[in-house]
ZAKENU-297371 format. One record per residue: residue number from 1; residue in three letters; x, y, z of N, C-alpha, C, O in turn. Coordinates in steps of 0.1 Angstrom, whole numbers, always signed. Each point is the difference from the previous one (the first is absolute). Example, Ala and Ser with C-alpha at 12.3 -4.5 7.8 and 13.67 -1.06 7.14 Angstrom:
% residues 2
+-----+-----+-------+-------+-------+-------+-------+-------+-------+-------+-------+-------+-------+-------+
!   n ! res !  n_xx !  n_yy !  n_zz ! ca_xx ! ca_yy ! ca_zz !  c_xx !  c_yy !  c_zz !  o_xx !  o_yy !  o_zz !
+-----+-----+-------+-------+-------+-------+-------+-------+-------+-------+-------+-------+-------+-------+
!   1 ! ALA !  +132 !   -57 !   +78 !    -9 !   +12 !    +0 !    +9 !   +12 !    +0 !   +10 !    +0 !    +7 !
!   2 ! SER !   -14 !   +11 !   -14 !    +9 !   +11 !    +0 !    -8 !   +11 !    +8 !    +5 !   +11 !    +1 !
+-----+-----+-------+-------+-------+-------+-------+-------+-------+-------+-------+-------+-------+-------+
END
This chain:
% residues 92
+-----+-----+-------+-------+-------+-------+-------+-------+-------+-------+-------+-------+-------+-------+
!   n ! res !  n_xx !  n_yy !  n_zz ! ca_xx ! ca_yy ! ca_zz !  c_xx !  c_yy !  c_zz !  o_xx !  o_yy !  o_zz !
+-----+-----+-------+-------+-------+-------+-------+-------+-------+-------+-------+-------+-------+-------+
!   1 ! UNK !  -136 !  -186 !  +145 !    +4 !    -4 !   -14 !    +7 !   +11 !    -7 !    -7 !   +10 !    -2 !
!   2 ! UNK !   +17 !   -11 !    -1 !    +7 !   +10 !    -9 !    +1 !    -4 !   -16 !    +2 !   -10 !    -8 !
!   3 ! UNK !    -4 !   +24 !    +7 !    -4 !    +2 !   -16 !   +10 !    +3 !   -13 !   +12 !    +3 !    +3 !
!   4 ! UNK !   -16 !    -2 !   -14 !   +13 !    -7 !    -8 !    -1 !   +14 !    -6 !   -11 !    +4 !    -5 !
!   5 ! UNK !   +27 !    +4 !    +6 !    -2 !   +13 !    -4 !    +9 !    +2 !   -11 !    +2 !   +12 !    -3 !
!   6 ! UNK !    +3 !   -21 !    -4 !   +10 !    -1 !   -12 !   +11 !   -12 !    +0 !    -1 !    -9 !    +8 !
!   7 ! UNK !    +8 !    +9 !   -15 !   +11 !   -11 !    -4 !   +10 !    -3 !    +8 !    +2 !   -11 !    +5 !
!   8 ! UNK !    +6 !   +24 !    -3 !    +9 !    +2 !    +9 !    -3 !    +7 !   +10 !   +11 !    +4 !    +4 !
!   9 ! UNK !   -22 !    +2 !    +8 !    -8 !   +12 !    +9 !    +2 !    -5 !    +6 !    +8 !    -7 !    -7 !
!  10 ! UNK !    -6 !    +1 !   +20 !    +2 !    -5 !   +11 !   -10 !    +9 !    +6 !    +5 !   +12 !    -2 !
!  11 ! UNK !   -18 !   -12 !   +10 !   -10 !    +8 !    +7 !    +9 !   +11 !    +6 !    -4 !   +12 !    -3 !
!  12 ! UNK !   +13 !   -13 !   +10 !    +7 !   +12 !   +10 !    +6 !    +9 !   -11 !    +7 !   +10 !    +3 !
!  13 ! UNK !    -8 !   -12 !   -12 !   +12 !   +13 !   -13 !   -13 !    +1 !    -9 !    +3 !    +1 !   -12 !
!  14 ! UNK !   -18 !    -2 !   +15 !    -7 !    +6 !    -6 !    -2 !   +12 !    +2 !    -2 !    +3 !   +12 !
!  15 ! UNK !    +2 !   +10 !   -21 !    +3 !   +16 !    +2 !   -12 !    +7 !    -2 !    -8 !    -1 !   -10 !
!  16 ! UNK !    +6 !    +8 !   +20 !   -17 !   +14 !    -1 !    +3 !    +2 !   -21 !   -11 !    -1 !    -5 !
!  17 ! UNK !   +18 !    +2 !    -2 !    +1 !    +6 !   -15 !    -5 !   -18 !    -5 !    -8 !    +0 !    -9 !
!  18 ! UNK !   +10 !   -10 !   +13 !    +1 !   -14 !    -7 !   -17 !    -4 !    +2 !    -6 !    -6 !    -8 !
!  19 ! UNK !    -1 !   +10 !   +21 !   -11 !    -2 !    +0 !   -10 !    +5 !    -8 !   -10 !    -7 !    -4 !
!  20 ! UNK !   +11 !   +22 !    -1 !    -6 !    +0 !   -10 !    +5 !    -1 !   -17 !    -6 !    -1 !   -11 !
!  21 ! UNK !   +20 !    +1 !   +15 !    +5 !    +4 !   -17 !   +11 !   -15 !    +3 !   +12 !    +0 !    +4 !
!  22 ! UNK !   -21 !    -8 !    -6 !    +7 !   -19 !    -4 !   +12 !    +2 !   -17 !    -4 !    +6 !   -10 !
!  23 ! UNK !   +17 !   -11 !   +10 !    +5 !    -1 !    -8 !    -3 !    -4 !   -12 !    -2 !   -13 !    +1 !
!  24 ! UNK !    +0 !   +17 !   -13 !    -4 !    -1 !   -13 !    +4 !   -13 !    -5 !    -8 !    -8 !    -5 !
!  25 ! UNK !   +22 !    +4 !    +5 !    +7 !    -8 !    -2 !    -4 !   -14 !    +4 !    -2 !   -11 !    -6 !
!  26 ! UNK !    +2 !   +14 !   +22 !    +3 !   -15 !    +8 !    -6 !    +0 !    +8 !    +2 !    -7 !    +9 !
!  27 ! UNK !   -19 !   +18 !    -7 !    -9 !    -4 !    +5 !    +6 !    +5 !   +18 !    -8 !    +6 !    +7 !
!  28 ! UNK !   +22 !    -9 !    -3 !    +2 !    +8 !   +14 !    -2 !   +10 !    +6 !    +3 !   +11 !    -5 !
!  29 ! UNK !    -9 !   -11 !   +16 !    -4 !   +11 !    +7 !   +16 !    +7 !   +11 !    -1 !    +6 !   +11 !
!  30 ! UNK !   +10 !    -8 !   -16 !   +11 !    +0 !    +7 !    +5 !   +12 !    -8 !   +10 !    -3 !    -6 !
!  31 ! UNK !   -15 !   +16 !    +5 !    +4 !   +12 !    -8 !    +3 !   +12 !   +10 !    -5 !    +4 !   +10 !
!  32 ! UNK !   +16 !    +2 !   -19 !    +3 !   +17 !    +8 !    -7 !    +6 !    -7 !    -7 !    -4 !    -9 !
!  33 ! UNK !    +9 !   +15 !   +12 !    -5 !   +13 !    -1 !   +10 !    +9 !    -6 !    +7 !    +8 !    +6 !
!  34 ! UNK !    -8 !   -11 !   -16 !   +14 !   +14 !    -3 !    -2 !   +15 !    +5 !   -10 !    +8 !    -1 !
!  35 ! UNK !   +23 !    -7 !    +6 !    +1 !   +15 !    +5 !    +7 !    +7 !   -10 !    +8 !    -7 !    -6 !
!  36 ! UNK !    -8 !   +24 !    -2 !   +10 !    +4 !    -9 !    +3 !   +13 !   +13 !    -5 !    +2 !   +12 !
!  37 ! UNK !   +13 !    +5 !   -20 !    +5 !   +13 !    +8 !    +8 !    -6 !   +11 !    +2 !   -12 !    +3 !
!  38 ! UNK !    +4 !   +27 !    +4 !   +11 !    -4 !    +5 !    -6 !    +0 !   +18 !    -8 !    +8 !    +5 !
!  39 ! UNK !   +13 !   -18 !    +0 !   -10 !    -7 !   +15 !    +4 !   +14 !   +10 !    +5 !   +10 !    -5 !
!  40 ! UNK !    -7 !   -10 !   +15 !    +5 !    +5 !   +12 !    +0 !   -14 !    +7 !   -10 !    -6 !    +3 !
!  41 ! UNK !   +26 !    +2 !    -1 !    +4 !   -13 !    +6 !    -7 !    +0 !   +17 !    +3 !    +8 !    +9 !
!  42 ! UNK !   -11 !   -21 !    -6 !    -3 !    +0 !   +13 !    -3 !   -13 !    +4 !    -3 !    -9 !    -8 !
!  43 ! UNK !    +2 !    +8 !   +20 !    -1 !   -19 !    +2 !   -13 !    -3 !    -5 !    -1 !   -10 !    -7 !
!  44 ! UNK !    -6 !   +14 !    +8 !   -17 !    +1 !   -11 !    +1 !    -7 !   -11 !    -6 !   -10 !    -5 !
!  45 ! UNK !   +19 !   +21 !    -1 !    -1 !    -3 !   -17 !   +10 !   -16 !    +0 !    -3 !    -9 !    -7 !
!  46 ! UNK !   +17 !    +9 !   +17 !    +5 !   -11 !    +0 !    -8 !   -17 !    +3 !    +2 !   -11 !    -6 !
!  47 ! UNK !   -10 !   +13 !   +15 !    -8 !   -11 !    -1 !   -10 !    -3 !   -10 !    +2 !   -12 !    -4 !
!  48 ! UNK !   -12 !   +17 !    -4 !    -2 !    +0 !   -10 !    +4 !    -5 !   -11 !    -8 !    -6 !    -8 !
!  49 ! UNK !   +22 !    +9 !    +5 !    +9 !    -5 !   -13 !    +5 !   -16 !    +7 !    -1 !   -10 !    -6 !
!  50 ! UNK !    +6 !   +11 !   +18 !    +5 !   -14 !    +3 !   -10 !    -8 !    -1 !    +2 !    -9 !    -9 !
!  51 ! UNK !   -13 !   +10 !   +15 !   -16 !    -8 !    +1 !    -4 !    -4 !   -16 !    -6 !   -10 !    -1 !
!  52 ! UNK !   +10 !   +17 !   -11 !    -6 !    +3 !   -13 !   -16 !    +3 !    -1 !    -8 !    -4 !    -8 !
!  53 ! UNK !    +7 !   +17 !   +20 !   -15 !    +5 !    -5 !    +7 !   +10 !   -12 !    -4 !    -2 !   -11 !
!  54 ! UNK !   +10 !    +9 !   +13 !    +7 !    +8 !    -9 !   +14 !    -1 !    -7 !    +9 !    -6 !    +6 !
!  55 ! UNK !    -8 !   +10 !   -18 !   +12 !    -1 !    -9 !    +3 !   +16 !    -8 !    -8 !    +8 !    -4 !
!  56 ! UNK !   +22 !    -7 !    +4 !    +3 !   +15 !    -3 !    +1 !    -4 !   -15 !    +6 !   -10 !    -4 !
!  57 ! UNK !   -16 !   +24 !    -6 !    +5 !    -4 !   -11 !    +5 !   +11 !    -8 !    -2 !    +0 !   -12 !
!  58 ! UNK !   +10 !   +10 !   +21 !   +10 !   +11 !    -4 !    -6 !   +10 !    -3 !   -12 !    -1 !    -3 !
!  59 ! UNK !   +19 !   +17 !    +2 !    -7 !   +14 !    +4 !    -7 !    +4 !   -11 !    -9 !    +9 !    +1 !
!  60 ! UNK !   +13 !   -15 !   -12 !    -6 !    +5 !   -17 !   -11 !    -6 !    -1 !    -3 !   -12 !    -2 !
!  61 ! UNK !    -6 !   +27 !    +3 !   -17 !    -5 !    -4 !    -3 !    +3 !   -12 !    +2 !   +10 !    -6 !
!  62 ! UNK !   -11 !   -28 !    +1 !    +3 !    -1 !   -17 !   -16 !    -3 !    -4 !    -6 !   -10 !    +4 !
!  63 ! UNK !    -1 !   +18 !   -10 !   -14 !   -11 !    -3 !    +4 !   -14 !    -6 !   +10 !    -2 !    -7 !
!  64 ! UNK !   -19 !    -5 !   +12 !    -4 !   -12 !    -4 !    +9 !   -11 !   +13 !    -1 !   -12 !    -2 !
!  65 ! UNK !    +6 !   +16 !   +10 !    +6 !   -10 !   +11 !    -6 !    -6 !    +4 !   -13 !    +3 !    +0 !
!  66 ! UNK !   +20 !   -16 !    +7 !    -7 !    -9 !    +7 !    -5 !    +5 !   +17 !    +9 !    +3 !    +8 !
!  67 ! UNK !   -18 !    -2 !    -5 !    -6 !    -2 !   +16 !    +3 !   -10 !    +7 !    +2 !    +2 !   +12 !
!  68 ! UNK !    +1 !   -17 !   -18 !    +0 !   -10 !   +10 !   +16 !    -4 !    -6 !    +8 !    +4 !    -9 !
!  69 ! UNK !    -8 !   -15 !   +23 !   +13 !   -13 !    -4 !    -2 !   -11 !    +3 !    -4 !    -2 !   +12 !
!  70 ! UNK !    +6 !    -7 !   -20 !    -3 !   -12 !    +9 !   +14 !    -2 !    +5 !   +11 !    +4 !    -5 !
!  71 ! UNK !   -15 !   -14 !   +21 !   +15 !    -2 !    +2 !    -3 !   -16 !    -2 !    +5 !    -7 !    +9 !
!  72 ! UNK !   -11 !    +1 !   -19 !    +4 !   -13 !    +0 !    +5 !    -4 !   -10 !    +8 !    -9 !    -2 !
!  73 ! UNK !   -15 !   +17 !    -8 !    +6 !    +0 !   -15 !    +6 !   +13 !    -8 !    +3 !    +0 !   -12 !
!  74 ! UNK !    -2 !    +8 !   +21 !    +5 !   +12 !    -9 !    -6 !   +10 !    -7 !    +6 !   +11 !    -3 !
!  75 ! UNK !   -19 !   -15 !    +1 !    -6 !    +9 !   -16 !    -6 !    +9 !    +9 !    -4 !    +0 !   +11 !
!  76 ! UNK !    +6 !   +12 !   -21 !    -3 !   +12 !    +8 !   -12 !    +6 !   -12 !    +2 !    +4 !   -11 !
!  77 ! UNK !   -14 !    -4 !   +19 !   -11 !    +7 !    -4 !   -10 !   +12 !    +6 !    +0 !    +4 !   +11 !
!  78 ! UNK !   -11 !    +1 !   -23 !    -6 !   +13 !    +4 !   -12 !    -8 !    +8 !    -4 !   -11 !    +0 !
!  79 ! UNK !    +0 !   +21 !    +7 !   -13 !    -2 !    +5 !   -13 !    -6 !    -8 !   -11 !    -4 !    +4 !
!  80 ! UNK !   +15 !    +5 !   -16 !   -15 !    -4 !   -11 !    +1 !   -18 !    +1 !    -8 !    -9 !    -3 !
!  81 ! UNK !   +27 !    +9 !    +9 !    +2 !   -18 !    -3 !   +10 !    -1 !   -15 !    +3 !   -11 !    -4 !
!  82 ! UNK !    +1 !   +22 !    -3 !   +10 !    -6 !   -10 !   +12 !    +6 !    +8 !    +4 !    +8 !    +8 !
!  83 ! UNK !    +2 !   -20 !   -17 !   +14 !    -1 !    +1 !    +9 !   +13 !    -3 !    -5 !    +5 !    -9 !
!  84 ! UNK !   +12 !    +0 !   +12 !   +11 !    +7 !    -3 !   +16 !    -3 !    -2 !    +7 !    +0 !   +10 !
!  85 ! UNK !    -3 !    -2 !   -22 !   +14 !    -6 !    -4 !   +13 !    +9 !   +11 !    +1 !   +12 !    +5 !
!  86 ! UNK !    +4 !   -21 !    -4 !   +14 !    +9 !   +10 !    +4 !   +11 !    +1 !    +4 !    +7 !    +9 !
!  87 ! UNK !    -3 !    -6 !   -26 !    +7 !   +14 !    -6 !   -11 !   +10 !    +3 !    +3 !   +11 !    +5 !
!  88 ! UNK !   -14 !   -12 !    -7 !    -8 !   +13 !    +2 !    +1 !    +6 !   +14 !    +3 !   +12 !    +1 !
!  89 ! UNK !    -5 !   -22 !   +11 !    +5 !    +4 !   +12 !   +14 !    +9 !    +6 !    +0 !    +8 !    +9 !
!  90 ! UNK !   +12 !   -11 !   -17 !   +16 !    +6 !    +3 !    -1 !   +11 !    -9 !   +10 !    +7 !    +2 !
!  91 ! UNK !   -19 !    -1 !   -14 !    +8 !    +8 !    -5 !    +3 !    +2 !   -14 !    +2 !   +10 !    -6 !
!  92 ! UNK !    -1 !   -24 !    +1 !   +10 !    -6 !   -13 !    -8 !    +3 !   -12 !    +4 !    -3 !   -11 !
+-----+-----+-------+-------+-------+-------+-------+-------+-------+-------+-------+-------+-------+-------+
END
């Protein structure tokens, strides 16, 4: 019996970060993991980003960023579960 893990989740794009930290928004367990800083590129880090266990979210470390992503709806939030607006994430 398979089990209902959000809106848009499809069981196989449920992510190790979505199992515990479910999207605020839409309830999906279909989340990255944001990475900041700059990677050391390796097929490691390339599968991960294709897969969407992880999402780069650029080298500038800011208090108050987001931890997750959803990849079903977008909204990018902290580990407590709130939301974080776009702009706080880039910079702006």
């Amino acid at each position: 019996m398979s089990e209902e893990v959000g809106p848009r989740a499809p069981a196989e794009r449920r992510t190790a970060a979505g199992r515990r930290h479910p999207c605020p928004q839409c309830g999906s367990r279909d989340v990255a993991r944001i990475v900041y800083g700059e990677p050391a590129w390796n097929a490691d880090w390339e599968a991960k980003l294709e897969s969407g266990e992880w999402s780069i979210g650029g080298c500038v470390l800011m208090d108050g960023q987001a931890d997750f992503t959803c990849n079903a709806c977008e909204t990018s939030f902290r580990r407590d579960g709130t939301s974080v607006p776009p702009t706080a994430n880039d910079g702006r």
